[in-house]
N, C-alpha and C positions, 0 to 999 in steps of 0.2 A: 607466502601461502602455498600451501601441497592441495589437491586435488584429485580426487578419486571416484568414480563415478562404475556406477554396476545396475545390475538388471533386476528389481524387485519378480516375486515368481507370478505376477502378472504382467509383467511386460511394460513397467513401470519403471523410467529412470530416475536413477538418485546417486547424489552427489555428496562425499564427504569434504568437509573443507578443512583441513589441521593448520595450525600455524608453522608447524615443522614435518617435513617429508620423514619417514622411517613409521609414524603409525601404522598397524596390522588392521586393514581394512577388509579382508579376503572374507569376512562371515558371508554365508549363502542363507538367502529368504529360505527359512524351510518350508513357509505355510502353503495349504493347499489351495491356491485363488485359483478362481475362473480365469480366462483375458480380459486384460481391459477392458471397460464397453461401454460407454457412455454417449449421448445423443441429445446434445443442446441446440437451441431452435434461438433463433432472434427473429421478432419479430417489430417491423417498419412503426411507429408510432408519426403521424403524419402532423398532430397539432404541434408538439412540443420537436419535429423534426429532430427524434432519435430511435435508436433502435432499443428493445426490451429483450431483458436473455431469461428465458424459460428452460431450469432443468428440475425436470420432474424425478430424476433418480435423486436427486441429492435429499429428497424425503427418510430417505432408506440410512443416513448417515448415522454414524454414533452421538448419543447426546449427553452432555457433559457425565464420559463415565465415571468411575473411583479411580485413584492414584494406584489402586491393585491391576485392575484393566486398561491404564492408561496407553493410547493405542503409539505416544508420541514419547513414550520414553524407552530407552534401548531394550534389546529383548534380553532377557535370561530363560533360564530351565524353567520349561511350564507355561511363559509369557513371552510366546512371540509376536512384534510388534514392525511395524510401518519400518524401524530400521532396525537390521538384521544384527550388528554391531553390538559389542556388549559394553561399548563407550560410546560416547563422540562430541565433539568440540559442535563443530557449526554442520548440520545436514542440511540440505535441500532436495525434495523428489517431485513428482507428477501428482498430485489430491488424487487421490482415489473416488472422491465424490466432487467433479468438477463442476463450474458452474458455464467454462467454457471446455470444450471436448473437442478432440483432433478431429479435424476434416474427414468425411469418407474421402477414400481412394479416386471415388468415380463422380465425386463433388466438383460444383463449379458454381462460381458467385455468378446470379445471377448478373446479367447485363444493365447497368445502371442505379446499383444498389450499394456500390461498393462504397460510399458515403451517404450520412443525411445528407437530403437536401435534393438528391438525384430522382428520387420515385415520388415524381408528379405527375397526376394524369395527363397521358396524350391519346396517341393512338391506337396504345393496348386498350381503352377504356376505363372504367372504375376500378377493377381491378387494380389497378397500380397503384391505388391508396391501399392496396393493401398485403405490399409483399411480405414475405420472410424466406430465411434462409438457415442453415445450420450455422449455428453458434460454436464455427472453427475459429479456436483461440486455444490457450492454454494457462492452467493455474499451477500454482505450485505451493508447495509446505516451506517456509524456514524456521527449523528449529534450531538455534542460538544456544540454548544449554541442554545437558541432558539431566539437570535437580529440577526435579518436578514442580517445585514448592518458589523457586528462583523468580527473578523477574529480570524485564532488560534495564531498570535501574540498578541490580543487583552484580549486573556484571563487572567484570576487570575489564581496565581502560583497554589490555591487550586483547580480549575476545570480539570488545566492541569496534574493534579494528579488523577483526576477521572478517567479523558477519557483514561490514560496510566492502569489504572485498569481496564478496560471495555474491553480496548485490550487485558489486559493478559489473562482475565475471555474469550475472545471469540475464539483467540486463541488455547486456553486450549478445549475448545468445539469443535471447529472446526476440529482440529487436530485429534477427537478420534472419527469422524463419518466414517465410513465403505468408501471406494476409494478413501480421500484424502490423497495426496500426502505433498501438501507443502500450507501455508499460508500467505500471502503477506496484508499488512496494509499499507494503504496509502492514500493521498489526493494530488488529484490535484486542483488549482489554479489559476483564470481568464481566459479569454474568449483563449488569446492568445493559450494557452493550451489543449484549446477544450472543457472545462467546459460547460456545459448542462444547471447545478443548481445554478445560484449564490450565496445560503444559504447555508453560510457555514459548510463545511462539509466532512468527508473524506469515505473510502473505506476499505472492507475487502473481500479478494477474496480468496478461498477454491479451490483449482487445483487438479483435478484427475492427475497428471503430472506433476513433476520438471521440472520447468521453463526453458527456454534453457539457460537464464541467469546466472540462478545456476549452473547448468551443468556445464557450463564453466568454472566457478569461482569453482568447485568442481575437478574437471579434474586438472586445474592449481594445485590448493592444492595438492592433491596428485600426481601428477609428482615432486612437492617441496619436499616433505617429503621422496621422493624415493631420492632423490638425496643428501637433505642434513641432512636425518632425525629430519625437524624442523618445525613448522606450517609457512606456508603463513600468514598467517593472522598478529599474534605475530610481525613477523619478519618488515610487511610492517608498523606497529601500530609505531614498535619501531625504526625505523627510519627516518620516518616524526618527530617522535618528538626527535630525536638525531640532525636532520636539523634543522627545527626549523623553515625555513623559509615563510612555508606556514602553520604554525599551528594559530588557532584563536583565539582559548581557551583551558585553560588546567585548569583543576582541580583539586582532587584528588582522584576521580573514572574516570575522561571522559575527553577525550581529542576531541577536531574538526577540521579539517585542510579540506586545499583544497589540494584534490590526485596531486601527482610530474607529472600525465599525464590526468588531468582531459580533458572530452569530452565537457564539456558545458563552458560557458565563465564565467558563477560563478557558483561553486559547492562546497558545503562540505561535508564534510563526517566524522561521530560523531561516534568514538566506543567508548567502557567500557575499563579502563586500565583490566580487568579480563575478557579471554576470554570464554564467554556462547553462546549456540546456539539459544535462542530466549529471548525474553523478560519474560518470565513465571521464565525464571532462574536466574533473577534479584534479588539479595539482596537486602531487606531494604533502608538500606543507600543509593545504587547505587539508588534506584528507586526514594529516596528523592531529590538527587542531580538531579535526569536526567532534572524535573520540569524547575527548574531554567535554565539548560542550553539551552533548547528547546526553552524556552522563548528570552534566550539571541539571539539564534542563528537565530529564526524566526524572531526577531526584526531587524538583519540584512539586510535581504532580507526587510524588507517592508522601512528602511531607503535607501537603497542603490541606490535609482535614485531619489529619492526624492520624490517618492510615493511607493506605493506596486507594487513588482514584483510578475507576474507570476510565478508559480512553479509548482514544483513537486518533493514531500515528501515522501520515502517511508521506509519503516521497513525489511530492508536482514534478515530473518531467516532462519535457516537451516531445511531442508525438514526435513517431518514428522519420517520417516525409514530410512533414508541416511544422510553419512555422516557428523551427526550431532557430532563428535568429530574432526572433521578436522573445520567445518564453525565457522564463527564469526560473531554473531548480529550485526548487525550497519546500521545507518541511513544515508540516501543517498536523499541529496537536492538539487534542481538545476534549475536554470532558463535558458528557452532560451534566453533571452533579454540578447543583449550583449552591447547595449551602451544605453542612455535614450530615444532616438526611432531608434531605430535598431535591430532587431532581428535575430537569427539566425534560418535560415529555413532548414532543411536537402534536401538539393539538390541531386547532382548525385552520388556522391562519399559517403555521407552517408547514403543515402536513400538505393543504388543498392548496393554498396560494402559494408556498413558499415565499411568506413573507415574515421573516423573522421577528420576533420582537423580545428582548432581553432584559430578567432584571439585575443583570448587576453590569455597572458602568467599568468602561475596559479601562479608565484608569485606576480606578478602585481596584480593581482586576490585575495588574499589571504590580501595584505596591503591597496589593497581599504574595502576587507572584516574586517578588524581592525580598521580604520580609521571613521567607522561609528556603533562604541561601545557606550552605552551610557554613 
């Protein structure tokens, strides 16, 4: 992997990722931008003990424009865009409409806030149920092809190797900037979903904050380990594939199965037979294999109704300081579309309770997800 990395003309970093060093990367942003500028807030949520991120500029963003004003594919004469370049393999830069935005200068986390869990009232009085703080974190763009029309089932086994490189590399970066917490890699998929950009493309978000997701899933872990001195993780990896019945693929680093209680009507979920806390911890071999199976697994969803499902792809890694000996990396895919026009909407019970309820059973789910292998 080559790497190149330049200054958009708002003060905007971005990063070319080539599979081979010699590409001419030197094009200059010609557009006329303001400076960066953006000012995201979190704000303390006391019953569900997390925080909320309010950014009211991201109103202002482009919404799904034409493949002529596409802001995410390379610029030419006339169409200058996000990357200055008149090719490119795998990009990554700073969103220009984030949802976390860089720390002021003269910033500083309040005292006792730097986790849920800390801002209980004492002494300050009621108040303290109700702090907030600037929502210093960082987001970023990865864009993986530059054919507008592409998908990331559609790529070569070789590019889907880059862009798993580009992750680990941002990752790695991400992770050792001053108040993040945890890093989350992901792409979301068709309009259904809420998709903005139709050029395909996915997502890396930097959290001043463990996710309330992980939290949970961290919590569970260890109350597991109290009880039965054994990891959660391990134990659930090795019994989906002792069942058997909802597993999709097995290899000999990676297995994929649909969870014995999954929430969406198709899901799977892709660990490492060897449990590590992010992708940076990826051996070799595992990181040779994962290629192929990402491939396999993506191709799934875009056969499975007889065109491409909606999605949503993301990367569990274990927070930056926590808990990263109990967590286990793994990919988590899932469409709401639960019949070929039918989808599943979160109503009252999932919306208000988050309490899911599903119609279609994950092993019915699991042998439609086999049955459309290539």
């Amino acid at each position: 992997m080559h790497k190149t990395t330049i200054r958009l003309a708002d003060g905007r970093e971005l990063s070319y990722y080539d599979a081979e060093a010699g590409q001419a990367r030197e094009a200059v942003d010609r557009r006329d931008l303001p400076p960066a500028n953006s000012a995201s807030q979190l704000r303390y949520e006391p019953f569900l003990d997390t925080w909320v991120i309010y950014a009211s500029h991201r109103q202002d963003r482009s919404y799904l424009p034409s493949a002529q004003n596409c802001p995410l594919c390379p610029s030419s004469e006339g169409h200058l865009t996000e990357i200055p370049a008149a090719d490119y393999e795998v990009v990554v830069f700073e969103n220009r409409f984030p949802a976390l935005s860089a720390a002021p200068a003269d910033a500083a986390r309040p005292p006792g806030t730097a986790q849920p869990g800390t801002a209980q009232p004492g002494t300050g009085g009621l108040r303290e149920l109700l702090p907030e703080r600037p929502a210093a974190g960082r987001c970023e763009v990865v864009c993986f092809t530059s054919d507008h029309d592409a998908s990331f089932a559609d790529l070569s086994r070789e590019r889907v190797e880059l862009v798993l490189e580009a992750l680990i590399d941002r990752t790695a970066e991400l992770s050792a900037l001053p108040g993040v917490d945890q890093v989350f890699c992901f792409e979301n998929r068709g309009r259904e979903i809420g998709v903005t950009q139709p050029h395909p493309h996915g997502q890396i978000y930097a959290y001043p904050f463990v996710t309330p997701r992980t939290e949970r899933a961290l919590a569970s872990a260890r109350a597991y380990y109290r009880r039965t001195a054994r990891n959660l993780y391990d134990d659930v990896l090795a019994a989906e594939r002792a069942d058997g019945s909802r597993v999709i693929l097995e290899t000999e680093h990676w297995t994929a199965f649909v969870p014995h209680a999954a929430r969406w009507p198709y899901e799977i979920h892709l660990y490492p037979h060897r449990r590590v806390p992010d992708l940076a911890s990826l051996e070799p071999a595992e990181r040779s294999e994962l290629a192929d199976v990402e491939l396999d697994i993506f191709g799934r969803f875009a056969r499975l109704f007889g065109e491409p499902a909606p999605y949503i792809a993301g990367w569990h890694q274990a927070p930056v300081r926590d808990g990263r000996q109990l967590f286990a990396l793994h990919l988590e895919l899932f469409t709401p579309r639960r019949t070929t026009d039918k989808l599943k909407y979160l109503a009252g019970s999932e919306s208000a309770m988050d309490a899911f309820a599903s119609d279609v059973i994950p092993e019915a789910a699991a042998a439609q997800l086999r049955d459309v292998a290539t």
